[in-house]
ZALO-605352 format. One line per field, with one value per residue: residue number from 1; x, y, z of N, C-alpha, C in turn. Coordinates in steps of 0.2 Angstrom, whole numbers, plus 5000, padded with zeros to 4 digits. Atoms other than C-alpha are relative to their C-alpha. Layout:
<nodes>
num	(NUM ...) $
n_px	(X ...) $
n_py	(Y ...) $
n_pz	(Z ...) $
ca_px	(X ...) $
ca_py	(Y ...) $
ca_pz	(Z ...) $
c_px	(X ...) $
c_py	(Y ...) $
c_pz	(Z ...) $
</nodes>
This chain:
<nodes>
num	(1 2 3 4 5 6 7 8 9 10 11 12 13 14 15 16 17 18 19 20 21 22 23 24 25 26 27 28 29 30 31 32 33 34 35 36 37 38 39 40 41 42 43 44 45 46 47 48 49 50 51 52 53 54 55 56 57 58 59 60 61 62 63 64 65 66 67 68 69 70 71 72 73 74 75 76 77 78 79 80 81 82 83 84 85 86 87 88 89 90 91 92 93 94 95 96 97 98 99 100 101 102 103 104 105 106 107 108 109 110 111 112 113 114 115 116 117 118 119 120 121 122 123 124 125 126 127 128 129 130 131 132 133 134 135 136 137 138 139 140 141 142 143 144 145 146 147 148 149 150 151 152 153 154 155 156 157 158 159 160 161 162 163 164 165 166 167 168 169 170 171 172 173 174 175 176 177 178 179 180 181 182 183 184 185 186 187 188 189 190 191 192 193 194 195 196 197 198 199 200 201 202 203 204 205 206 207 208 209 210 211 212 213 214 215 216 217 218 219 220 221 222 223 224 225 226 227 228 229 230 231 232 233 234 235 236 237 238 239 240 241 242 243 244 245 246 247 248 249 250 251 252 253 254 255 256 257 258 259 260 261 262 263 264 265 266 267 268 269 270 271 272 273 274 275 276 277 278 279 280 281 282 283 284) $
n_px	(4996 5001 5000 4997 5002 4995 4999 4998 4993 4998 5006 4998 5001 5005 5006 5005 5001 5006 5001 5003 5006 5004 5007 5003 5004 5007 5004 5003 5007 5006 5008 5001 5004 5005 5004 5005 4998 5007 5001 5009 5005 5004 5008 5005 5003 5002 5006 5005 5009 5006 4998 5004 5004 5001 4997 4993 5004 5000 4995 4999 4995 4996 5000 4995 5001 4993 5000 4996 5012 5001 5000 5003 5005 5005 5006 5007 5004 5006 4999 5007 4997 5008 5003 4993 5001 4996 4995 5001 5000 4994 5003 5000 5000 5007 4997 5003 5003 5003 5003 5005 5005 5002 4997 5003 4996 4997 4996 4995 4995 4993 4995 4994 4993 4993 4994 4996 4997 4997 4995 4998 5003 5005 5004 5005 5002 5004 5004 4997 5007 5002 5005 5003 4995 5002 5002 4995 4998 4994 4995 4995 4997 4997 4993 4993 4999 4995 4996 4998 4994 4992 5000 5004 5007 5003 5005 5005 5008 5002 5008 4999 5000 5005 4997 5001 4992 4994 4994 4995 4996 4992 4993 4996 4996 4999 4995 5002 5000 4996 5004 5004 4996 5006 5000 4999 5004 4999 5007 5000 4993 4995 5002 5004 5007 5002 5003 5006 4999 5000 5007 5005 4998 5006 5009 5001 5007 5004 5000 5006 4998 5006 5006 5001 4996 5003 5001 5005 5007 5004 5004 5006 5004 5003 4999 4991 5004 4996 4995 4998 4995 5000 5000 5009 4999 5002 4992 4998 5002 4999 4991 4997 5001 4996 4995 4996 4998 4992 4993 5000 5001 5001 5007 4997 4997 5005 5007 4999 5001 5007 5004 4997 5002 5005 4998 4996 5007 5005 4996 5001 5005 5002 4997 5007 5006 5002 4999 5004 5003 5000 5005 5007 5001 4999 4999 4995) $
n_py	(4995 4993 4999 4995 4993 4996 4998 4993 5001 4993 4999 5001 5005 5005 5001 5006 4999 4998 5004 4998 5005 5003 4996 5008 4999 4999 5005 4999 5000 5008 4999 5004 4999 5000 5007 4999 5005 5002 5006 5000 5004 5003 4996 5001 4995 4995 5003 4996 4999 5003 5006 5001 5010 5004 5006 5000 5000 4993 4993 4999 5001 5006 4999 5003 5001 5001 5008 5001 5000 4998 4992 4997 5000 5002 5005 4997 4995 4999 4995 4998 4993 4994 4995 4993 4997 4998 5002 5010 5003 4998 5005 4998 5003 5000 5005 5005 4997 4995 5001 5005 4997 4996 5001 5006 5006 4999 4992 4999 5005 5004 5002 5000 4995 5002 4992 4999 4996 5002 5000 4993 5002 4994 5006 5003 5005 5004 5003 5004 5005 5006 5005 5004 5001 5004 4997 5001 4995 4998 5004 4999 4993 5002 5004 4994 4995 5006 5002 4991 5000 5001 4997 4994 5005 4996 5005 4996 5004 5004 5000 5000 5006 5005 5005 4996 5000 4997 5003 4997 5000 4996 4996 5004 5000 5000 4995 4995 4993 4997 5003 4993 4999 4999 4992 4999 4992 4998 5000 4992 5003 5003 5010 5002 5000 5008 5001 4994 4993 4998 4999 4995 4996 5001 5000 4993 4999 5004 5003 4999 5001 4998 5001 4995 4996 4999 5007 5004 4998 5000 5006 5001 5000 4996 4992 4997 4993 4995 4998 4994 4996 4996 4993 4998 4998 4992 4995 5001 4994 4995 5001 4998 4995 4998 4998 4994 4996 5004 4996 4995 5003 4999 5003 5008 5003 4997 5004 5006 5003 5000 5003 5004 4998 5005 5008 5001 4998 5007 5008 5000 5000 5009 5004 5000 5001 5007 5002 5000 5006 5006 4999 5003 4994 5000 4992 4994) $
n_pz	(5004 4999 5007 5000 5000 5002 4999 5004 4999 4995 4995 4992 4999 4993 5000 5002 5008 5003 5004 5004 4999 5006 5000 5003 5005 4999 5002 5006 5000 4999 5002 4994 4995 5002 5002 4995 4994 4999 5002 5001 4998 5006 5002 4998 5003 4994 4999 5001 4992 5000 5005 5002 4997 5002 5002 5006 5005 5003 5003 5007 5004 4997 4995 4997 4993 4994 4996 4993 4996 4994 4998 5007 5003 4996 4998 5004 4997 5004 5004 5005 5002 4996 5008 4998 5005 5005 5000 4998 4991 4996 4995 4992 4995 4991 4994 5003 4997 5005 5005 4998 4998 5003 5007 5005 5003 5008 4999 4995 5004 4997 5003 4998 5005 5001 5005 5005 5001 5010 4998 4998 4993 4999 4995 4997 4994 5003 4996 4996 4997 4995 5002 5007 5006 5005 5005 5005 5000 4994 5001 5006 4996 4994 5002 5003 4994 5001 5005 5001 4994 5003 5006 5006 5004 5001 4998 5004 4998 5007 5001 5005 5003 4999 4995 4992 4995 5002 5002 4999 5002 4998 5005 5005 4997 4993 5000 5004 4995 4996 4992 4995 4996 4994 4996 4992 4996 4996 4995 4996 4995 5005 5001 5007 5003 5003 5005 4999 5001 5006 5001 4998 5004 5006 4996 4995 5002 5004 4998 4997 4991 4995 5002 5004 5007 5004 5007 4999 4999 5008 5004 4998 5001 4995 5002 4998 4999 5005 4997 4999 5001 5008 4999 5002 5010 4998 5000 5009 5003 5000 5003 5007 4998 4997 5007 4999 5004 5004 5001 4995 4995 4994 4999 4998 4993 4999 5001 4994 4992 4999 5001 4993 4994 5003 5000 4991 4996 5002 4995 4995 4997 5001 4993 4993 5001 4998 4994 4995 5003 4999 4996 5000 5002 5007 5004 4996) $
ca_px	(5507 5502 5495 5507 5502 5508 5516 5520 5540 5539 5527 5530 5535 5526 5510 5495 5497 5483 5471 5462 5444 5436 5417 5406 5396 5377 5364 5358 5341 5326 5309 5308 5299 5288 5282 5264 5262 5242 5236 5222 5205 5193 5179 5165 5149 5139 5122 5108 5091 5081 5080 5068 5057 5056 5053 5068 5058 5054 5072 5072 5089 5104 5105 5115 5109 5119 5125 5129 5105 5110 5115 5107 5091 5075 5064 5047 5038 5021 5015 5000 4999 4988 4981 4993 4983 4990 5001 5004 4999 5013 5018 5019 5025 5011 5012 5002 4990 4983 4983 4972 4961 4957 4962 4954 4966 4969 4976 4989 5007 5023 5038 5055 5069 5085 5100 5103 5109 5112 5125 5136 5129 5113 5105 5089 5079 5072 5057 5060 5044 5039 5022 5012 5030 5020 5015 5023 5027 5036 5045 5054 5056 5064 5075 5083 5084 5096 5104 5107 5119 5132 5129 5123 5104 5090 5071 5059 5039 5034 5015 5016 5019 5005 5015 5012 5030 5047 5061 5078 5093 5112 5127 5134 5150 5154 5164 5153 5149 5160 5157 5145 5154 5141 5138 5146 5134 5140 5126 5129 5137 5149 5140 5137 5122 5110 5097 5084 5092 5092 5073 5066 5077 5067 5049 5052 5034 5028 5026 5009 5010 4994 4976 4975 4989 4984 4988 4978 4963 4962 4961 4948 4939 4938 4936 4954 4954 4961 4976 4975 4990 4986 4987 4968 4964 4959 4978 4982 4971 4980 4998 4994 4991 5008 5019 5034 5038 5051 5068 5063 5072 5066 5047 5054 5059 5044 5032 5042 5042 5023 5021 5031 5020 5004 5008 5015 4997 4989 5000 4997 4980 4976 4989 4974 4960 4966 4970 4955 4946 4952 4945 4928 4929 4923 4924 4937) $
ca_py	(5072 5091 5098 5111 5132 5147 5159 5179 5178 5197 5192 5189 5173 5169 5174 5161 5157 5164 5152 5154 5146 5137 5147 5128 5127 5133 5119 5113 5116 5101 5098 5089 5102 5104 5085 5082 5072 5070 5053 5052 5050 5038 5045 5047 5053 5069 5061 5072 5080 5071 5054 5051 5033 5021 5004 4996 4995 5013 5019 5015 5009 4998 4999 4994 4991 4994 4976 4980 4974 4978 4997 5001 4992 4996 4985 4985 5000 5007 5019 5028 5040 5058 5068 5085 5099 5106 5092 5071 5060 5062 5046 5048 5039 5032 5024 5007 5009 5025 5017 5001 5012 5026 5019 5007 4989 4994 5010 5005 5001 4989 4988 4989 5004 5001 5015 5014 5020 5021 5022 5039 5037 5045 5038 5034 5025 5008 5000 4983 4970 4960 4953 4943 4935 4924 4937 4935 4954 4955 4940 4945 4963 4954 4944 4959 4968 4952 4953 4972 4969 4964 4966 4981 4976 4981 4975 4980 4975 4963 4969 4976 4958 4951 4944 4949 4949 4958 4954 4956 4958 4964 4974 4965 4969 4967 4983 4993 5007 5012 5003 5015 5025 5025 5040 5041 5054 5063 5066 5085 5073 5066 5047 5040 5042 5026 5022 5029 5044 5047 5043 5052 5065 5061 5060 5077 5083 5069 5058 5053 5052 5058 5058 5076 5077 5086 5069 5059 5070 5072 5056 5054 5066 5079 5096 5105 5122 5136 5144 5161 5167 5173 5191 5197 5206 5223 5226 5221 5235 5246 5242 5248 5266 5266 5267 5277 5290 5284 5288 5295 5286 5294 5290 5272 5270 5279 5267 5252 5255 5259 5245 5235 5244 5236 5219 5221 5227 5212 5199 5205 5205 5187 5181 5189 5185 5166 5166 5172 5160 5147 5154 5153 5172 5176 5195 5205) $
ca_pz	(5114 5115 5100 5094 5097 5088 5095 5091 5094 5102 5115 5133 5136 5154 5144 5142 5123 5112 5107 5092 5091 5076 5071 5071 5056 5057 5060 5044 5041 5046 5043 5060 5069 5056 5054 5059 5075 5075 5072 5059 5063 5056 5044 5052 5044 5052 5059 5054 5067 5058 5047 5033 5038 5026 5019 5011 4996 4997 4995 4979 4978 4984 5003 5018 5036 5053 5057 5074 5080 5097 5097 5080 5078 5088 5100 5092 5092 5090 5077 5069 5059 5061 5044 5044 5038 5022 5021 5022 5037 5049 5057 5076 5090 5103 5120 5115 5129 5122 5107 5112 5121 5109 5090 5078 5077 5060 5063 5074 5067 5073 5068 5071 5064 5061 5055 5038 5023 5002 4996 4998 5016 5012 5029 5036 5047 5040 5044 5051 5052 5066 5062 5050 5043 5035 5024 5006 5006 5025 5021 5006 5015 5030 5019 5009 5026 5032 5017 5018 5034 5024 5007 4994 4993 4984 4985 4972 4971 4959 4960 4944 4937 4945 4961 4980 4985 4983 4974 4981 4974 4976 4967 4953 4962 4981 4978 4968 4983 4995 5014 5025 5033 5050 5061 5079 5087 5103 5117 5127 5140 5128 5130 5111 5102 5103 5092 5103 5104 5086 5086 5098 5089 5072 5084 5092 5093 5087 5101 5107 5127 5134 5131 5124 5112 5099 5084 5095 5097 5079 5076 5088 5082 5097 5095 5100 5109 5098 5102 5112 5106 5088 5086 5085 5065 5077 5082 5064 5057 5066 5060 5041 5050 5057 5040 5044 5033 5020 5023 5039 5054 5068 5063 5060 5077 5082 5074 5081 5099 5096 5091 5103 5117 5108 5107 5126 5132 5120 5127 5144 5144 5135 5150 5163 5153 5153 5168 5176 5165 5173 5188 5183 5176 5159 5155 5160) $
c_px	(4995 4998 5004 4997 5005 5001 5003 5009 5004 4997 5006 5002 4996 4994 4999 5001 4990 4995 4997 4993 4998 4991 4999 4995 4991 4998 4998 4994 4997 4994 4998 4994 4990 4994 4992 5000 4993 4998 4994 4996 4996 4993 4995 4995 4996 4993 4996 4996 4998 4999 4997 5000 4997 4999 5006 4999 5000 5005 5002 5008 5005 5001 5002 4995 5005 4999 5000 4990 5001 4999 4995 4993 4996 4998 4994 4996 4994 5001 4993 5003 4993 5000 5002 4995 5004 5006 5001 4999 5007 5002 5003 5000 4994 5000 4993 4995 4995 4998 4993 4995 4996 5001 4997 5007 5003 5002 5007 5005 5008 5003 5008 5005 5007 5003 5001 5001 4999 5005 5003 4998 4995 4996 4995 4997 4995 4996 5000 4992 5000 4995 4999 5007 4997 4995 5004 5006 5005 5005 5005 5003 5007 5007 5005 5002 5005 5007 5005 5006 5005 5002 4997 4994 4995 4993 4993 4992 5000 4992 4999 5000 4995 5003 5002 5007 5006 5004 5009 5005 5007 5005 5001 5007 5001 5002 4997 4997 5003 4996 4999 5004 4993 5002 5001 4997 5002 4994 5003 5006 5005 4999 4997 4995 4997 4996 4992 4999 4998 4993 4996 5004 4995 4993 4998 4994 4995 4998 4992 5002 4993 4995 4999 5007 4997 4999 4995 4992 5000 4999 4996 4993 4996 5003 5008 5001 5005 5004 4999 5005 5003 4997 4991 5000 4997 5007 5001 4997 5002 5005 5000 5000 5006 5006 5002 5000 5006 5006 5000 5002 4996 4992 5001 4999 4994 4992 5001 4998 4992 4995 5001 4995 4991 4999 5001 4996 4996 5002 4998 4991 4997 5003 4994 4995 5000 5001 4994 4993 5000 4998 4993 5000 4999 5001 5006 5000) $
c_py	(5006 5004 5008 5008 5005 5004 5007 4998 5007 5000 4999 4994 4997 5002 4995 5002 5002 4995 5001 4995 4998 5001 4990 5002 5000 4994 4997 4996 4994 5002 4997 5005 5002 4992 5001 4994 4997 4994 5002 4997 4997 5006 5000 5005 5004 4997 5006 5001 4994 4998 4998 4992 4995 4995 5001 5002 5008 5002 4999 4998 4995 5004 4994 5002 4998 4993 4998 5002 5002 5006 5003 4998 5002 4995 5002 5005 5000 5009 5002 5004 5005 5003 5007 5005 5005 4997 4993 4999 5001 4993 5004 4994 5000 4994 4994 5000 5005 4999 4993 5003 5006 4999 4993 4995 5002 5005 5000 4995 4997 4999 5003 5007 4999 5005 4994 5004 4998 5001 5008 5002 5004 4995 5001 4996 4994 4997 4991 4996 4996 4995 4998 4999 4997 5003 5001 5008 5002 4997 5001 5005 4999 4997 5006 5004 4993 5000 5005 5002 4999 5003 5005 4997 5002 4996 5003 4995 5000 5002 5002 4993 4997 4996 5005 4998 5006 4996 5003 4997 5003 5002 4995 5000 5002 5007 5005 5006 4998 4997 5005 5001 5004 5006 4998 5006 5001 5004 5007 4995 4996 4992 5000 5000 4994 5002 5003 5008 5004 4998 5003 5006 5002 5001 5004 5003 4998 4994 5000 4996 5000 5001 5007 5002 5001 4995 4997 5003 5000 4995 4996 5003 5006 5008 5002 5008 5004 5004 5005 5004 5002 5005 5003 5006 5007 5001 4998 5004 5006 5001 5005 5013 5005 5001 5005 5004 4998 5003 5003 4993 5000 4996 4994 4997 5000 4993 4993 5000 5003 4995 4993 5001 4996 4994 5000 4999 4994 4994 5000 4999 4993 4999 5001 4997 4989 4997 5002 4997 4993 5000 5000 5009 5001 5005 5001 5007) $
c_pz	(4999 4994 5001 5000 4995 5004 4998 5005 5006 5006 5004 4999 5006 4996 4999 4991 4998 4997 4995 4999 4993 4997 4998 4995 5001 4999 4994 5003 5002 4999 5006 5003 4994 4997 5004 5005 5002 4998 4994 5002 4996 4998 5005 5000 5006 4999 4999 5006 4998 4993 4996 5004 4996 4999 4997 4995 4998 4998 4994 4996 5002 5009 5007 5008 5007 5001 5007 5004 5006 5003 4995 4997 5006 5006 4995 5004 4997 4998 4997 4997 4999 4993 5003 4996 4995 4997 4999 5004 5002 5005 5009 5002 5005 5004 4998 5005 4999 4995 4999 5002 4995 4992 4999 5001 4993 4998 5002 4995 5004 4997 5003 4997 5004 4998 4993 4995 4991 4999 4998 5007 5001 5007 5004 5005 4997 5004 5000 5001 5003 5002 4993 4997 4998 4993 4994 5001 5006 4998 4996 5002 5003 4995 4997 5008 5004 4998 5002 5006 4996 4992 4997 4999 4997 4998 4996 4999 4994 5000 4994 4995 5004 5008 5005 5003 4995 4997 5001 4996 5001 4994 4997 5001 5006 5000 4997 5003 5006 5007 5000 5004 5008 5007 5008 5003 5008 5001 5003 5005 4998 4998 4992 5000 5000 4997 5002 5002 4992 4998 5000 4997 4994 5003 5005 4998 4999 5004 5006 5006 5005 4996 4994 4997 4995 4995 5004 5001 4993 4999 5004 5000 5005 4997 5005 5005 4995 5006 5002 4999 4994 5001 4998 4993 5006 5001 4994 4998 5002 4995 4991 5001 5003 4999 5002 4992 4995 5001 5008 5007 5005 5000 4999 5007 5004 5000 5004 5007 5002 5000 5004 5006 5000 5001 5008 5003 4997 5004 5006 5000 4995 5005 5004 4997 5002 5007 5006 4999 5002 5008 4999 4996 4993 4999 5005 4994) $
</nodes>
């Protein structure tokens, strides 16, 4: 059945009836394209250059250690440490060899570092003991550092009461700080950060390798040679000669690239001098 048309009565009749069309109703509104589509991503705290180096004991508060020994704790390293002038020892990396041949036995240090952390993920590198367990103080160390894999732990020294050991301890509630949230470092080549990445990071500068590093001469003992590339006190006496004018650019500019032309001529002639120095030359 044919659905009925209207028709004008004066038309034509061989014309096509007129159709009339029905306006569809506008889309109604959606949030659709505004939905987000990103998955979230997990926390992940931002890893620092460089880690303070701790006992556990020293952080002084409750503390948590990567669980995961294989990416995030050490092998055992060696360690000294060099007297910093104007400032604390410094400890330093040194290849063990170096330090048997030139270092007192009672100088040189071993121990392991571990990634961790307090809580709000203040993190660190803890130190990890490998010898003497049979020392009250490692072993009780060692046991909170254990502990500190899974639980909040904290390791205070009984010296003060008369007793060569530590006392550990953990949170009154499992729950009482927030899990560590642990840092996924990205390398330049996009490979994870490991744990020796993140050392030699902290050990920049600091890594005794050869006989004449400056830490190891000092603590041998050997004179050092001073730097020839501090500005001599004769071009320094001129500089207070060469005060622009106040307010005055041109003499500004003036004094600058006079004094860029100074410095260019110093530079250049320390470069010859040590260079013909090591030819056998001493004046130039």
């Amino acid at each position: 059945m044919t659905k009925p048309t209207l028709r004008d009565v004066n038309a034509d009749s061989n014309a096509e009836p007129e159709v009339t069309s029905i306006k569809k109703p506008e889309d109604k509104p959606s949030l659709d394209k505004f939905k987000s589509k990103k998955e979230p991503t997990a926390k992940v705290a931002t890893l620092p250059t460089e880690l303070p180096i701790l006992k556990i004991a020293d952080a002084k508060d409750y503390v948590r250690l990567h669980p995961d020994v294989d990416n995030y704790w050490s092998a055992e390293l060696c360690f000294v440490n060099v007297p910093i002038k104007g400032g604390k020892d410094r400890l330093h990396l040194i290849d063990e060899d170096l330090a048997l041949k030139y270092i007192p036995s009672g100088q040189i240090q071993r121990f392991r570092l571990a990634l961790a952390t307090k809580p709000d993920d203040i993190l660190f590198l803890c130190k990890v003991p490998t010898r003497n367990m049979d020392n009250d103080w490692n072993e009780t160390a060692f046991k909170g550092i254990e502990q500190a894999k899974t639980k909040w732990t904290k390791v205070t020294s009984l010296k003060e009461e008369g007793i060569e050991k530590y006392k550990v301890t953990w949170s009154e509630d499992n729950d009482g700080f927030d899990e560590p949230t642990w840092p996924i470092g990205k390398k330049q080549n996009g490979e994870p950060e490991t744990i020796e990445d993140i050392i030699l990071t902290c050990f920049s500068g600091f890594c005794i390798d050869k006989a004449d590093h400056p830490g190891l001469l000092r603590l041998r003992g050997k004179k050092q040679a001073k730097s020839r590339l501090k500005i001599s006190a004769r071009l320094l006496s001129v500089i207070p000669n060469m005060k622009p004018v106040a307010g005055n650019s041109i003499s500004a500019l003036v004094t600058s690239r006079s004094l860029c032309v100074l410095l260019h001529i110093y530079w250049t002639k320390i470069l010859i001098t040590f260079a013909l120095s090591k030819c056998g030359v001493r004046h130039f």
